[in-house]
Structures are given as structure tokens and as C-alpha cells.
C-alpha positions in Angstrom: 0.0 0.0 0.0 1.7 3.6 -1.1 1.9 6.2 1.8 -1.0 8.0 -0.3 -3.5 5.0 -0.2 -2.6 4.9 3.9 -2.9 8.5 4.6 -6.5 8.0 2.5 -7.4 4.9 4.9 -6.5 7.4 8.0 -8.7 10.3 7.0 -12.0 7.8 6.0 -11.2 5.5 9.3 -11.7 9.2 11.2 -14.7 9.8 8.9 -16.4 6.5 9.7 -15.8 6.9 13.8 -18.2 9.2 13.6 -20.5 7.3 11.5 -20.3 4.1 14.1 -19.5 6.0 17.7 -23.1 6.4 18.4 -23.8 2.3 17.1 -20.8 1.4 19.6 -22.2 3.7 22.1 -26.0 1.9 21.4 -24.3 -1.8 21.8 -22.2 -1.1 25.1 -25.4 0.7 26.9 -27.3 -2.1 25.5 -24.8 -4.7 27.6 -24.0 -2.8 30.7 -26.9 -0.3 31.2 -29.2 -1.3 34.0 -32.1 1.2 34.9 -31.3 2.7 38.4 -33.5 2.9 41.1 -35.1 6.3 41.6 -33.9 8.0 44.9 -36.4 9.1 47.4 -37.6 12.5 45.8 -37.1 15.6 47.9 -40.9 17.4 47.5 -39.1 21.1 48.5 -39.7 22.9 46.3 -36.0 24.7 45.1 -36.3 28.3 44.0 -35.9 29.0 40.0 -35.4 31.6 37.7 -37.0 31.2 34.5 -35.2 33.1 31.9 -37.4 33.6 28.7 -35.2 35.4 26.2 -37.0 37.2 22.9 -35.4 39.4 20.6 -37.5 41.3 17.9 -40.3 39.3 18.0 -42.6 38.8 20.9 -45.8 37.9 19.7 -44.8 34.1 20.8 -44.0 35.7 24.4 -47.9 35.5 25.5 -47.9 31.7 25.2 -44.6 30.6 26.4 -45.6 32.5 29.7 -49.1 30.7 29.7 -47.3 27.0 29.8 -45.1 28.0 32.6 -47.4 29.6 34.8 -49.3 26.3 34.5 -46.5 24.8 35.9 -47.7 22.3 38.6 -45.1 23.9 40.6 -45.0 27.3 42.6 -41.5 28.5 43.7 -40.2 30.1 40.7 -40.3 33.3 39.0 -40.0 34.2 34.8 -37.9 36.8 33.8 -38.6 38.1 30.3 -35.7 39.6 28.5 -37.0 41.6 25.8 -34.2 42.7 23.6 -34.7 45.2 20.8 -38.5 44.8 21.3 -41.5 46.7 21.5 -43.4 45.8 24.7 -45.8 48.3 24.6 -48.6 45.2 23.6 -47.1 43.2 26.5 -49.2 42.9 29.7 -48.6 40.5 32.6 -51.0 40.0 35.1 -48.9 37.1 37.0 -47.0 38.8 39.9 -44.5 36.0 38.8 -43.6 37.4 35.9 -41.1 40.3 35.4 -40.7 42.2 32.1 -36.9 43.3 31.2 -36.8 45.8 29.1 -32.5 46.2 28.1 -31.8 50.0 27.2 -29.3 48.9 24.0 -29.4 46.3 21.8 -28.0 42.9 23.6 -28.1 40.4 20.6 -26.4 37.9 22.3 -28.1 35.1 24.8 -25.5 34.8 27.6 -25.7 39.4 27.4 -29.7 38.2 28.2 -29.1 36.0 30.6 -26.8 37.9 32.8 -28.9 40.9 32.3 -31.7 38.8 33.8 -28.8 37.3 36.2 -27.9 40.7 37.6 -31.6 42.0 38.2 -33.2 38.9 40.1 -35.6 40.0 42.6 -34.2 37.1 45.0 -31.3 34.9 45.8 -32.9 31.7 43.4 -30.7 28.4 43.6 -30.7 26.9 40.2 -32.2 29.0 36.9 -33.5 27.2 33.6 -33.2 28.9 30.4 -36.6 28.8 27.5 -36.3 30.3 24.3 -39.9 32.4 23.7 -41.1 30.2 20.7 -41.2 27.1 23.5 -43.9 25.8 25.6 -43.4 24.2 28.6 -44.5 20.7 29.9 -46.8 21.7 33.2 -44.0 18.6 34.9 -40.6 20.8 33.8 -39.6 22.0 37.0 -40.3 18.6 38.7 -38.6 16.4 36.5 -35.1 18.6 36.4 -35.6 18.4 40.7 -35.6 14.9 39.9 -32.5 15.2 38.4 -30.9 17.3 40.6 -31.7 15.3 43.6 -29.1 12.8 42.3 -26.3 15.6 42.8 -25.9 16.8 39.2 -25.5 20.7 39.0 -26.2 20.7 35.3 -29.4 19.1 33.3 -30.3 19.2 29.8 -34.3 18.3 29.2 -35.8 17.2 26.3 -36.7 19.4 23.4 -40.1 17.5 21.4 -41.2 19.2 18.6 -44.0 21.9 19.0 -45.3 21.7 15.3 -44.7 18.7 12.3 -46.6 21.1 9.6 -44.6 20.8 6.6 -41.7 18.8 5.4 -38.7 20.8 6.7 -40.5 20.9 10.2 -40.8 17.2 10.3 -37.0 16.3 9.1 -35.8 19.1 11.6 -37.5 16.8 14.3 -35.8 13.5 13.0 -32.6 15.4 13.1 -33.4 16.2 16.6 -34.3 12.7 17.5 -31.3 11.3 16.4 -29.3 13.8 18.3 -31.4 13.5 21.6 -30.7 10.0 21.4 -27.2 9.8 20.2 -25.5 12.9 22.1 -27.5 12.7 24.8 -29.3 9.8 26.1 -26.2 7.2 24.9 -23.5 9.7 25.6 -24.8 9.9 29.6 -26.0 6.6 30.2 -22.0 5.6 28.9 -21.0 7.6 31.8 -20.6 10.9 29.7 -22.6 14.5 29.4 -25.6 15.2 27.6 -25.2 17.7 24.6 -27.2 21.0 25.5 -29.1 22.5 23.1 -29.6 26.1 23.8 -32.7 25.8 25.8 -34.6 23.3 27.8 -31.6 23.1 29.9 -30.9 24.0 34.0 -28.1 24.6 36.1 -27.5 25.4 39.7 -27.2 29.7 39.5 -23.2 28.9 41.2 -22.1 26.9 38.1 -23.5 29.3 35.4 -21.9 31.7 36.7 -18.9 30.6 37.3 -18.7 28.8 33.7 -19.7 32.5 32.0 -19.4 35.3 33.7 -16.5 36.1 32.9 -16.6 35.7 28.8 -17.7 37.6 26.3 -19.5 35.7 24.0 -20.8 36.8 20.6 -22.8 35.6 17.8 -24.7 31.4 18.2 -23.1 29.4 20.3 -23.2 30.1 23.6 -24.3 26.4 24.7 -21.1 25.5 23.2 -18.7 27.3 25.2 -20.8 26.8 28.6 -20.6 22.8 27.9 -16.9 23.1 27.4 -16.5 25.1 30.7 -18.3 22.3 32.3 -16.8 19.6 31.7 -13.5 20.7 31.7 -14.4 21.4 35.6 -15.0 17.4 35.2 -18.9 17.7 35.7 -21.4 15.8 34.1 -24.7 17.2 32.3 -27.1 15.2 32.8 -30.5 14.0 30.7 -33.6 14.4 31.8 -35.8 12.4 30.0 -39.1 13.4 31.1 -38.4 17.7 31.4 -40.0 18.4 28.2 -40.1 21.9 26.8 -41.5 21.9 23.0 -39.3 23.3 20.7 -40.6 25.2 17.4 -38.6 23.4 14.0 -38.0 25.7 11.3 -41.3 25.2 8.4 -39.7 27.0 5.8 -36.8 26.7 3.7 -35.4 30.4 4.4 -35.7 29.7 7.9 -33.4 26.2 7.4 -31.4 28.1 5.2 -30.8 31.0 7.6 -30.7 28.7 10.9 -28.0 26.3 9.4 -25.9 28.5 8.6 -25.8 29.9 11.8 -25.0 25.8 13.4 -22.6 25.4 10.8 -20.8 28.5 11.8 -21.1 27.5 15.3 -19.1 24.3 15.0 -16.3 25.7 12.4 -15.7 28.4 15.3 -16.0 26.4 18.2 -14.1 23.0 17.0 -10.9 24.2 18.5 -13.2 23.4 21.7 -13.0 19.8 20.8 -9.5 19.1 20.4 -8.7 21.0 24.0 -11.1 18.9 25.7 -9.9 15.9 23.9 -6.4 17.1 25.0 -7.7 17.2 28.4 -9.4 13.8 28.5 -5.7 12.3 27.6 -3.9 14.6 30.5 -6.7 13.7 33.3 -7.5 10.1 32.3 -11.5 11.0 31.9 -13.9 8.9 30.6 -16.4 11.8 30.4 -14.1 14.2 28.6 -13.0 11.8 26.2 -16.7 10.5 25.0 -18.0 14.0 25.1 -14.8 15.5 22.9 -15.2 12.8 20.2 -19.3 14.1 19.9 -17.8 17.3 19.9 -15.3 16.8 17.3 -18.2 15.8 14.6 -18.8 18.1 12.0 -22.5 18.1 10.9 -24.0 15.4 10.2 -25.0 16.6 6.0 -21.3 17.3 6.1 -20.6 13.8 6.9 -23.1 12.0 4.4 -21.2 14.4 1.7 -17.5 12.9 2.8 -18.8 9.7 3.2 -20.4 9.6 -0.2 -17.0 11.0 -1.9 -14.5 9.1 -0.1 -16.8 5.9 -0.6 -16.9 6.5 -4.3 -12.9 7.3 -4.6 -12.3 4.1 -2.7 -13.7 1.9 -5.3 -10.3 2.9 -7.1 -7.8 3.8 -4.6 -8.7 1.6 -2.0 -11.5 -1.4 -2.7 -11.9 -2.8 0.4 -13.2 0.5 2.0 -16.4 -0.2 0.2 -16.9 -2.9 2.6 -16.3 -0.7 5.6 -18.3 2.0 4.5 -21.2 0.0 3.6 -20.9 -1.3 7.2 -20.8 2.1 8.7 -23.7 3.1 6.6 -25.6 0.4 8.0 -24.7 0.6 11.2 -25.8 4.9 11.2 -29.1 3.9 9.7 -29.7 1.3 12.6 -29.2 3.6 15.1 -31.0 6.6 13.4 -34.0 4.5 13.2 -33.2 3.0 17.0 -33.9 7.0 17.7 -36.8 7.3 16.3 -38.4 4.4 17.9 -36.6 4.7 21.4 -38.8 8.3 20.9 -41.7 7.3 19.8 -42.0 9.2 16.5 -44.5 10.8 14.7 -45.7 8.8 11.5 -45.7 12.2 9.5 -41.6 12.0 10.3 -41.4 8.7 8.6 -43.0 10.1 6.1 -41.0 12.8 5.4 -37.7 10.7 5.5 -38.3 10.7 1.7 -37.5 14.3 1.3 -33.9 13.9 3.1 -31.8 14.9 -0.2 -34.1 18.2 -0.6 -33.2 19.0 2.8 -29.5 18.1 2.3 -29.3 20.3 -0.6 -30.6 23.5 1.7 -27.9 22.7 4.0 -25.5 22.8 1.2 -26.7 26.6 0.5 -26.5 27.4 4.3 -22.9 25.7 4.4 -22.1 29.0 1.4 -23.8 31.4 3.9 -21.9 29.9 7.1 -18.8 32.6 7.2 -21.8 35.5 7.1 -24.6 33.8 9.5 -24.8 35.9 12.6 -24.6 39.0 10.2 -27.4 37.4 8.4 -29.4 36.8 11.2 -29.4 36.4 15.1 -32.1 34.4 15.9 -35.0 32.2 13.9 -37.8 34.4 13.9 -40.8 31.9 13.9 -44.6 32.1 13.9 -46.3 29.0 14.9 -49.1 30.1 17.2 -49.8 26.7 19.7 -50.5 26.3 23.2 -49.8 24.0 25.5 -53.3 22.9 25.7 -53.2 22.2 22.0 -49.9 19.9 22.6 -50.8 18.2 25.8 
């Protein structure tokens, strides 16, 4: 074998890692996971902050407040960052809400948070963090205490789709799926972290502060940097599989465009991330580090179908017996993609829209041209999908 036809095994062997992490990760928890008993739950009641961030847009803001104040819990309060809005319409009658109003232009979610942070109205021990086109599961609060109770400091919930009305929205949800259940529920039940995913997720007011406070952070991304700062204080996140916010997927094909561009952006900025904490895994011997680094290290997933597809199709010249090894790998993604979607109980309209996969790969392919511009193009998804939670629940 030449050095070039080696160096070409090297690059696809990293390639297909990625491709068959998730299947190893599926197999082991499948051999060594056993479901632990539930510790006695503590029914106190901790103190939250709810931090509902909007910016330009806050005809959403009405309903997100309307799911948690049917929380079927009572010691928390909602802080409402309004940034760049007009909340002149905007009338709480809930004592437990407060309205923030920032005097400039913030465009930044950790800017949100800490202006929320620095303006709480009491000392609250943990805060949880909801974009304003969610809705919140009336059980949110009690299943992250469930969590917590079992000494975590950090907790990502569940983010289930809020509408499947076209196409896009339904093959944004599979995508989500498969990421629930590969960087988050295999990743922690291996002994790792959970991904976060930018809301949904909770954290004891000490560690967010001390993970953030003191960076400046511009542009998407935030969750990135705070999971980083987490686990390179050797912390886990953990899953909570039953803290359900519902998450509005993009409908539209500007909105994929747009939103991609911005992810994609994210991880070319932020890879650097990866390699340090795989750095650090190697230095401190850590089992958490190392799984989470290797998730981390993935580029996106359409970028991965697009290497896999050329290198596959190069190897039937250079080096033949890749083939083999790449039609395993292949198989062994779309067993565990489809593990997700059972393991989650899928909608039938996401099945259904499976069919449509190379459309949406080809929108991603725009948004990957857009990437180097995305937070110039836009900050945030601007959405308009006008559910409650009594139409969800």
C-alpha cells in the first residue's frame, strides 16, 4: 500500500468513527446499562429563575408565559428579556412574571441571561433557560428536581417538537431525535454528558456563573462554550428524559437556510473546543471528557453524508476494500438513526418525510455558502407557529 492510499485509509477510518460512535455507544449501553432505582424525591420545592429570552419578536412571548405559569409547581419566577422589542402590547398579570426591558441592543443570549442574572428580585438556587417560541410541559420544573436530587448541577431536558406542519419541520424533528438519542441519552447513560441544546436546559445559579461570567461571547453558540466550561471542571450534564419543553422546528426553507448557517458557523468556530477537551481527557485520564470530545469533534451530520459519499466512491479505485467498511458504517448509522426514532416514539408524519432527506440536504448545502456571514445574516429564527400548550398536551 503507497503512503497516499494509507494516509486516505486514515482520513476515512476518522470519517467512519463518527459514523459508528453512536452504534458502539447503542451496543455497550445495551450490555451494561441497567435502569437505576429512583432516589427518594425531595418534594421542596427549590427556588428557580426562569429566563425567557426574545429578541425582535414577541408575539410568541404570551404563550410561552401561559405554559409556565401552569406549571404544577409554585417556587419560581419568569424573567422576560426583551431585547430590541416593542413591549408596549405586553401585559402580565402574574405577579410571577417580570418584564426586562434592556436599554441597548443585547443580541447575544448569555448578554440576556446575565442581564436577567444581575436583576433577580431574590437569591434563586438553580435557573433554567426557554427560548420564547417554546412551551413548557406543566411537569418541567419537577422532573429537572428529579435530576438534581441525584447531585448533578447541570441538566439538559428534552426538546419535542412543537409543530410537524410541513416537510422541513418534520425532518428538523428526525434530526433532533437522532441527536437527543445519540449525544445525549447514549452519551450519559456511557458515563458521559448530555449535549445542551440552547434551551430546555438547567443549572444550579453557582455553576452558570462561574462557567460564563467572565466571557464575552458573541454571535450562536453560547451552549457550546458553557458545555466546554463544564466539563473541563469534570462535571457531568445530565438527561432528563421526562423535562420536556416543545421546541418550534423551522417550516420554511429560508428559515433552514438561515438557521444552518448559523449551526454550521457555530461548530467551524468552536471545533478548536474539541480538540482541547480531547487534550484534556488524555492529560486527566476522563472517561467523560473523552466521549463528550469525540461528539464534539463531529462536523455536521450533512457534512458527513457528503465525505462519506465521496471518499466511498474514490475508494472503489484507490482503496477497494473501503467499500466494505463503509457499507458497514452506513448500516450501522441507519440502525441507530431508526433505534432514535423508535426509542422516541416518532411521529408517523416523520417517517413520512424521511423521503424528502436529499431536498433538505441540498438547503444545508446553500446554508454551508452562507456559514462565514450567519450571525450577520441573522441572530435568531424568527418563527410564527401560534400553539398552546393545551393544543400539545
Amino acid at each position: 500500500m503507497s503512503f497516499f492510499q494509507i494516509i486516505f485509509v486514515i482520513i476515512q477510518l476518522l470519517i467512519v468513527l463518527h459514523f459508528i460512535f453512536p452504534f458502539l455507544l447503542f451496543i455497550v449501553r445495551s450490555l451494561t446499562y441497567k435502569k437505576k432505582l429512583a432516589p427518594d424525591f425531595n418534594s421542596l420545592e427549590v427556588d428557580y429563575a426562569i429566563i425567557v429570552t426574545a429578541y425582535q419578536q414577541t408575539n410568541l412571548l404570551p404563550l410561552v408565559v401561559d405554559s409556565i405559569l401552569k406549571l404544577r409547581y409554585t417556587n419560581y419566577l419568569i424573567y422576560i428579556v426583551a431585547d430590541s422589542c416593542d413591549v408596549s402590547e405586553l401585559h402580565f398579570e402574574s405577579d410571577k412574571v417580570i418584564l426586562l426591558r434592556p436599554e441597548e441592543e443585547l443580541a447575544s443570549n448569555t448578554k440576556s441571561h446575565f442581564y436577567a442574572i444581575n436583576r433577580f428580585r431574590r437569591n434563586h438556587e438553580r435557573l433554567t433557560i426557554i427560548d420564547s417560541d417554546n412551551l413548557v410541559h406543566p411537569e418541567y420544573l419537577t422532573e429537572l428536581n428529579k435530576v438534581f436530587d441525584k447531585g448533578f448541577s447541570a441538566v439538559q431536558g428534552v426538546r419535542e417538537a412543537k409543530n410537524l406542519n410541513t416537510q422541513y419541520a418534520c425532518l428538523d424533528a428526525a434530526g433532533d431525535i437522532y441527536y437527543r438519542f445519540a449525544d445525549r441519552l447514549l452519551l450519559f447513560d456511557n458515563g458521559s454528558s448530555a449535549s445542551l441544546s440552547g434551551s430546555g436546559m438547567a443549572f444550579t445559579l453557582a455553576l452558570y456563573k462561574s462557567c460564563l461570567e467572565h466571557l464575552e461571547i458573541s454571535g450562536a453558540g453560547f451552549d457550546k462554550i458553557l458545555q466546554y466550561e463544564i466539563l473541563k471542571r469534570k462535571l457531568r450534564i445530565a438527561f432528563a428524559d421526562k423535562a420536556i419543553v416543545y421546541d418550534e422546528k423551522t417550516s420554511k426553507s429560508n428559515q433552514l437556510v438561515k438557521q444552518r448557517a448559523r449551526w454550521i458557523n457555530t461548530w467551524f468556530r468552536f471545533f478548536m473546543l474539541g480538540l482541547k477537551l480531547f487534550g484534556l481527557s488524555v492529560i486527566n485520564f476522563n472517561k467523560n471528557q473523552f466521549l463528550f470530545s469525540i461528539m464534539l469533534l463531529r462536523p455536521p451530520l450533512f457534512i458527513l453524508l457528503i465525505l462519506a459519499f465521496a471518499c466511498m466512491v474514490l475508494s472503489i479505485f484507490v482503496v477497494p476494500l473501503m467499500v466494505v467498511i463503509w457499507i458497514a458504517a452506513g448500516l450501522s448509522f441507519v440502525y441507530t438513526f431508526y433505534k432514535s426514532l423508535i426509542y422516541f416514539n416518532a411521529d408517523r408524519r416523520i417517517y413520512s418525510s424521511l423521503k424528502s432527506v436529499p431536498k433538505f440536504l441540498f438547503f444545508q448545502v446553500l446554508a454551508l455558502f452562507k456559514a462565514n456571514k450567519a450571525n450577520k445574516i441573522s441572530v435568531a429564527t424568527k418563527h410564527d407557529q401560534q400553539s398552546s400548550i393545551n393544543d400539545i398536551i
